[in-house]
C-alpha positions in Angstrom: 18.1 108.8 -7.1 19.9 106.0 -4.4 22.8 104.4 -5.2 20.9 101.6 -4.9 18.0 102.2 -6.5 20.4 103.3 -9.6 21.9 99.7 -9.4 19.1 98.0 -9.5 17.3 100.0 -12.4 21.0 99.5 -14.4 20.7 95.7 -13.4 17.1 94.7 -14.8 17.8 97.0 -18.1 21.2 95.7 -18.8 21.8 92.9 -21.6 21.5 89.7 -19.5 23.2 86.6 -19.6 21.3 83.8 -21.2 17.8 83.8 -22.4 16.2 82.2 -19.4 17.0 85.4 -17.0 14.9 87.8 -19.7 12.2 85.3 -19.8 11.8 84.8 -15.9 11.6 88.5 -16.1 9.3 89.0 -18.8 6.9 85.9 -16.8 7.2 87.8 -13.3 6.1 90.8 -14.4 3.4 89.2 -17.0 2.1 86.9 -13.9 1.6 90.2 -11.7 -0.1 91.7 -14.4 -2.4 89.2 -15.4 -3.3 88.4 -12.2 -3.7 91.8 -11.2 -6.3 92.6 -14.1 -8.3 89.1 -13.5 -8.9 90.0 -10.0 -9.9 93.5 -10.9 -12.1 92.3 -13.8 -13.6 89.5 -11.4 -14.6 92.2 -8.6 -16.0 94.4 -10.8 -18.1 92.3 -12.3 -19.0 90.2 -8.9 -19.9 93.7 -7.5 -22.0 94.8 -10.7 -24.2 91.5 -10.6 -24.5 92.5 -6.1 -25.5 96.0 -6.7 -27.8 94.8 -10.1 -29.7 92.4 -7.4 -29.4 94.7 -4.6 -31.5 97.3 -6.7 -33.9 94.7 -7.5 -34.9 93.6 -4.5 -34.8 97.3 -2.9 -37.2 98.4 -5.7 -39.4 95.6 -5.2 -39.2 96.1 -1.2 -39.4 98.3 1.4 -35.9 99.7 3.1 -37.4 98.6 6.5 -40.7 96.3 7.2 -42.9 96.4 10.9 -44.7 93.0 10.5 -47.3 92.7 13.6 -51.2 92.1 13.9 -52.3 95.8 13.5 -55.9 97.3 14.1 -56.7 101.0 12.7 -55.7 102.1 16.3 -52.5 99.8 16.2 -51.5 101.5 13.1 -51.9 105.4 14.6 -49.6 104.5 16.8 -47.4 103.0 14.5 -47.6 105.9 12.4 -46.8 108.1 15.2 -43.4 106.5 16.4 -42.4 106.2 12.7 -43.0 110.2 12.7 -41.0 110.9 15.7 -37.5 109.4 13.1 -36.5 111.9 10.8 -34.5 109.0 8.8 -38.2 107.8 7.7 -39.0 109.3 4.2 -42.5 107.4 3.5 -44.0 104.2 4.7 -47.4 102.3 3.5 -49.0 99.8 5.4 -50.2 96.4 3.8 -51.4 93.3 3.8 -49.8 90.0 3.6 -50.9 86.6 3.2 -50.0 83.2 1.3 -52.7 81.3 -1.1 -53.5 79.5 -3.9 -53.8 81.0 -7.0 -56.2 78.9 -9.4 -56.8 79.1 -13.2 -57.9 77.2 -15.9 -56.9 74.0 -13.8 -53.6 75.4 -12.9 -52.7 76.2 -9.3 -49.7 77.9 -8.0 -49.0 79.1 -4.4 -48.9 82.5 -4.2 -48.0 85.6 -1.7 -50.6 88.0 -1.9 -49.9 91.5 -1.0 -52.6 94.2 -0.7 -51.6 97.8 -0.3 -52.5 101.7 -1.2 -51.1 102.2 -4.5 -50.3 106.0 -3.7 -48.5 105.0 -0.1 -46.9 101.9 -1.8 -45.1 103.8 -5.0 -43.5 106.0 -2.1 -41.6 103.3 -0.5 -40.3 101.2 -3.8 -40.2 101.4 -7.7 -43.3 98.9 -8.4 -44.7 101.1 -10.9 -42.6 101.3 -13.2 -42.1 97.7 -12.8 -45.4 97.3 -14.6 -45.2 95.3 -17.7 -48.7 94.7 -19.1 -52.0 96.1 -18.4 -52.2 98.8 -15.6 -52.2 99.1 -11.7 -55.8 99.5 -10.0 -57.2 103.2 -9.4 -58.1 104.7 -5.9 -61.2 102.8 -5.8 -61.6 99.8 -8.1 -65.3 99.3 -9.6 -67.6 97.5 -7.2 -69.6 95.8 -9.8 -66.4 93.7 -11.0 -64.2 91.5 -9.5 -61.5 93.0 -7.1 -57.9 93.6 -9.4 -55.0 91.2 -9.2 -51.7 92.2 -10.6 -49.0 89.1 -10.6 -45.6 88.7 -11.3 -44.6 87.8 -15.0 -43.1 84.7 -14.6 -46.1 83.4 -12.4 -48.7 84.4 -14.7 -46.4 82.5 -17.8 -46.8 79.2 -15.6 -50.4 79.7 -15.1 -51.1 80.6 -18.8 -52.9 84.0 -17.2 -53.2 87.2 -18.7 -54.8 90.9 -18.2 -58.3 90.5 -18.6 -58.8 86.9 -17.4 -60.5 86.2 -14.1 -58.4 83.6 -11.6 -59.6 82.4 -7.6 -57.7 83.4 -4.7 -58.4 79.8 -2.5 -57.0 80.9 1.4 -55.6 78.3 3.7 -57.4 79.9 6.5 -61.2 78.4 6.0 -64.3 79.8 6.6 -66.7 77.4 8.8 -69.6 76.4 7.5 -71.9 74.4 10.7 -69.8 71.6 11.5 -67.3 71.7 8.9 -64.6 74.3 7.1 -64.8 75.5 3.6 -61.9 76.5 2.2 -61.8 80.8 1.8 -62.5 81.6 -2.4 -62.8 84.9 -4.3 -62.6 85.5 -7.9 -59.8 88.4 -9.0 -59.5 89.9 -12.3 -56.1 89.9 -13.5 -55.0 93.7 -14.9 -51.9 93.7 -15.2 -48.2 91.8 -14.9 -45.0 93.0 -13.0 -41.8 92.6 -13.9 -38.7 93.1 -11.3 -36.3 91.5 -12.7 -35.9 89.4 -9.7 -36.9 86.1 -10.3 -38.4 84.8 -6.7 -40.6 88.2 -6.5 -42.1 87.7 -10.3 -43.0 84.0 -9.9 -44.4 84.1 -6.4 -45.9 87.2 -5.8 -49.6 89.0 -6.3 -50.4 92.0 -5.2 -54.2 93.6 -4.9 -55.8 96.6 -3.5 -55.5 96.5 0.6 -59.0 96.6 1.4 -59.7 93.8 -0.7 -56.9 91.7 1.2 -58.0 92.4 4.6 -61.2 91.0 3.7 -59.7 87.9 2.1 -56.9 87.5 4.7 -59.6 88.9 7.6 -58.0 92.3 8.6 -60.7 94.7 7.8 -60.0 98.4 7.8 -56.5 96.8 9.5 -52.8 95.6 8.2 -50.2 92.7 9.3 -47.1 95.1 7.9 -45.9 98.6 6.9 -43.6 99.2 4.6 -40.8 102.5 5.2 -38.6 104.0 3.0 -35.4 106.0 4.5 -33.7 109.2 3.0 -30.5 106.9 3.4 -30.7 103.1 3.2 -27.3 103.0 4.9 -28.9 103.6 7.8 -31.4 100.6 7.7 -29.8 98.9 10.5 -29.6 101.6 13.1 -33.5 102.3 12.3 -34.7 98.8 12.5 -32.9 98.8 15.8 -34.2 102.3 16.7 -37.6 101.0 16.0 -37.6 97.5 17.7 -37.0 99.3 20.8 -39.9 101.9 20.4 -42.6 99.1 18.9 -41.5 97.0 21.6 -41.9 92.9 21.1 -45.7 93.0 19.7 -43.6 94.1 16.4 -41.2 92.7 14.5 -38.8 94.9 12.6 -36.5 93.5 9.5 -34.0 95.5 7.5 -34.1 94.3 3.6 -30.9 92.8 4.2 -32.7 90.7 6.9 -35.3 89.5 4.9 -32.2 88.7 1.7 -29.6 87.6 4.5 -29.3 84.1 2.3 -28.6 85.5 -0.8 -26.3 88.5 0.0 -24.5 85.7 1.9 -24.0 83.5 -1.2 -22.7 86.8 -3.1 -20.1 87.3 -0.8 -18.9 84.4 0.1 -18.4 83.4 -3.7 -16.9 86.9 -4.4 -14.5 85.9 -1.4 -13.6 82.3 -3.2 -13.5 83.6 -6.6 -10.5 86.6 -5.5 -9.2 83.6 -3.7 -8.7 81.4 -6.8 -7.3 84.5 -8.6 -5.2 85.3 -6.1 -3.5 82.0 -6.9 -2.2 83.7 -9.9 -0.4 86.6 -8.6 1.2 84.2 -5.4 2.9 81.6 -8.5 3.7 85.3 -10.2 5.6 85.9 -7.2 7.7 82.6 -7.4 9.2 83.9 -10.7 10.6 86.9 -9.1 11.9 84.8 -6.3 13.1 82.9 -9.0 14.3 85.8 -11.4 15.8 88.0 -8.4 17.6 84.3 -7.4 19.2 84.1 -11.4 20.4 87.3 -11.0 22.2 87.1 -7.5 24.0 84.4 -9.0 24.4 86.1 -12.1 26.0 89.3 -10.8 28.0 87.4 -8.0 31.3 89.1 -9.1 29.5 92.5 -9.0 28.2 92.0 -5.2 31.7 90.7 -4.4 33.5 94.2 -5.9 30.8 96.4 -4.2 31.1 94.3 -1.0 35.0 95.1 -1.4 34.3 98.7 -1.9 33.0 98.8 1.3 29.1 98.1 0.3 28.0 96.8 3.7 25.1 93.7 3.7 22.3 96.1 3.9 22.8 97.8 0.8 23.1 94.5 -0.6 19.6 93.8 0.5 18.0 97.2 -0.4 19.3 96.9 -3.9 17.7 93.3 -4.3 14.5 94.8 -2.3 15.0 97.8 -5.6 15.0 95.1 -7.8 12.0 93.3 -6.6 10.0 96.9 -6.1 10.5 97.9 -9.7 9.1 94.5 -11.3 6.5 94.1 -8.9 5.5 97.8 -9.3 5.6 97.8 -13.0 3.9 94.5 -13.2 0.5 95.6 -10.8 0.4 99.6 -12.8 0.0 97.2 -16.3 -2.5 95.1 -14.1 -4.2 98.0 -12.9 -4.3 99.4 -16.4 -5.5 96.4 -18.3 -8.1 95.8 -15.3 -9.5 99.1 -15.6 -9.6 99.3 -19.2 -11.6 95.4 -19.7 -14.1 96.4 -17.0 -14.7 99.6 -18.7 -14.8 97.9 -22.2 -17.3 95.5 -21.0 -19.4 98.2 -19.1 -19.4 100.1 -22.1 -19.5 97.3 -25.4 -22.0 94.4 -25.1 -19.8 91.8 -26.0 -20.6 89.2 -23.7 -24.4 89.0 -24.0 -26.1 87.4 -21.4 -30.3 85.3 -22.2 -32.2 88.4 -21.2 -35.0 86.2 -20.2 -33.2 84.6 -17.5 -30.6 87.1 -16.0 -33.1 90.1 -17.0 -30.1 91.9 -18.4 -28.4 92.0 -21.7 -24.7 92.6 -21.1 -22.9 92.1 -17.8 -23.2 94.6 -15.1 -19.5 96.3 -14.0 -19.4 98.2 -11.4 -15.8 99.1 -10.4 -14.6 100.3 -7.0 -11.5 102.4 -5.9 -11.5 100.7 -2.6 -11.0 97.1 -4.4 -8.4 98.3 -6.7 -6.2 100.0 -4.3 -6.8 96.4 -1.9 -5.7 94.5 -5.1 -2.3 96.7 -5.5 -1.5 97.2 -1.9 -2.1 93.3 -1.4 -0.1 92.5 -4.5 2.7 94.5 -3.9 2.8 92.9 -0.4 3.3 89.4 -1.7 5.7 90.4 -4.4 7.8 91.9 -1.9 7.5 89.0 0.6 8.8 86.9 -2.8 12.5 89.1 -2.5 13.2 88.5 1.0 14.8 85.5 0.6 16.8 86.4 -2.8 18.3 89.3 -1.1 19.4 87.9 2.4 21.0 85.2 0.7 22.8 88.0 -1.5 23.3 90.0 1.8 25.4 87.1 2.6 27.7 86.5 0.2 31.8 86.6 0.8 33.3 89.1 -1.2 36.8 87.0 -1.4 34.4 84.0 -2.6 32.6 86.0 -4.7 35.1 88.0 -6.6 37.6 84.2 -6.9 34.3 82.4 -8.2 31.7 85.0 -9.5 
């Protein structure tokens, strides 16, 4: 143990003068805390709700999408660049196209998706998405209408369920002599999907892909194909990989890309809410300006005899730096603590329970992350020292002949 570090420790655990120096104390080291913990708390939970809507959207989606006019032979040779990447784990191609979905006198717009069911359950987690009724089999009945399976929400606002019939009306019309019919088809509805992700369950319908193509007209053809990685880390570096090889007849989005808005928002408030809470920590670090300030008038005789003993300025300094180590360090470990310990709680114990029919969950999502807790402490630490600079250079600076006549 330093000398210093000794006088220090024997300076904040001796009886102090006054009431006011304990409490400054007592507030410097609470302030650090609290504001250690609410910052912790904060992230956690900001990153629980980013991951909770990441895993959405990734289920719902396709790691990487190739959206381009494709013909049977366009997609062989699709196929055959996306098998010369051994990052591609599975990909399905499909069929996209916007409409108007019609029922009982309601009418929603609509993005209509056909695919394979076998190809499509490869690249994302629709199936178990399924809520009501059941996905369509290899080759739906020909004698019945072609099956529609639609988001949850969208089918609430339409008053549609599994079993009733609805029209498909497509912008693109159909000519008929000298004028243009708008496109109809009838689709039975058998079943609803639930994602948890509100703007794919009140927008979307998705249908077998031969009976798209024909809607949308791309027989026997696609407009898209879907492809899973073995590591969606690497999204980027594929989608760049395969913009070159497609060439500019394809265009080739990440799921980021195609979420760039909202993963956006989600950081920039995470950014402004740690900012806020920061706040707490920086006033923190005002008491132990102000506490380490107390005490270098407080113990002015004391620097005055050790400055007479031959204590130069610079142990001065490292014994106020001592000072402001030990309440700083002991304030962000009790942070760090209660932190840990209220995100875990709340991971673990429902008690804030959130309307499952509008979040989709029932208790907040936590995910905590060593990376923001030791960014927390280190940046913490940084401003509570910054707070003892000035305390001990103007203790540094003290006469001992003043300070032993006056202290």
């Amino acid at each position: 143990m330093s000398t210093e570090f000794f006088i220090a420790r024997r300076y904040l655990l001796a009886k102090r003068k006054g009431l006011f120096s304990m409490v400054t104390t007592f507030i410097g080291v609470a302030g650090v805390a609290l504001g250690v913990a609410a910052l912790i708390v904060t992230l956690a939970i900001m990153d629980g709700f980013q991951s909770d809507i990441k895993k959405k959207i990734v289920d719902a989606q396709a790691h990487v999408t190739i959206y381009g006019r494709m013909q049977p032979r366009d997609l062989e040779v699709v196929r055959a660049a996306l098998g010369r990447d051994g990052r591609l784990a599975a990909e399905s191609p499909f069929v996209l196209g916007q409409a108007i979905l019609t029922f009982d006198n309601r009418s929603s717009g609509v993005v209509v998706k056909g695919f394979d069911t076998a190809a499509e359950f490869n690249i994302n987690n629709l199936e178990n998405a399924l809520s009501r009724g059941a996905w369509w089999g290899e080759k739906p009945a020909a004698d019945v209408p072609p099956p529609l399976v639609l988001g949850e929400e969208l089918a609430k606002n339409l008053g549609v369920w599994p079993g009733d019939d609805a029209v498909l009306v497509s912008p693109q019309g159909a000519s008929a002599g000298m004028s243009i019919l708008p496109k109809m088809r009838k689709f039975r509805v058998t079943g609803l999907v639930r994602t948890g992700y509100f703007e794919f369950d009140n927008t979307m319908a998705y249908c077998p892909r031969a009976s798209a193509g024909d809607f949308f007209g791309f027989p026997g053809g696609a407009n898209g194909v879907g492809v899973r990685l073995k590591d969606i880390n690497a999204a980027p570096a594929a989608a760049a990989d395969l913009r070159k090889a497609l060439g500019f007849a394809y265009t080739v989005k990440t799921y980021a890309d195609m979420n760039q808005t909202l993963f956006a928002a989600l950081k920039l408030e995470k950014f402004v809410m740690s900012l806020v809470l920061a706040l707490i920590i920086l006033v923190a670090t005002f008491n132990i300006a102000s506490n380490l300030l107390m005490m270098s008038v407080e113990k002015l005789r004391d620097i005055g005899i050790l400055r007479a003993l031959g204590a130069g300025p610079g142990f001065i300094r490292r014994v106020f730096f001592w000072e402001g180590n030990l309440i700083a360090v002991t304030g962000i470990t009790l942070g760090v603590a209660l932190g840990v310990g209220v995100s875990v709680f709340l991971a673990v114990y429902p008690v804030v329970e959130l309307p499952a029919d509008i979040y989709y969950v029932t208790k907040v999502p936590v995910e905590l992350k060593l990376l923001n807790i030791l960014a927390v402490a280190a940046v913490s630490y940084l401003l509570c020292m910054l707070s003892a600079v000035y305390p001990a250079l103007r203790a540094s600076k003290v006469s001992p002949i003043d300070a032993i006549r006056y202290g």
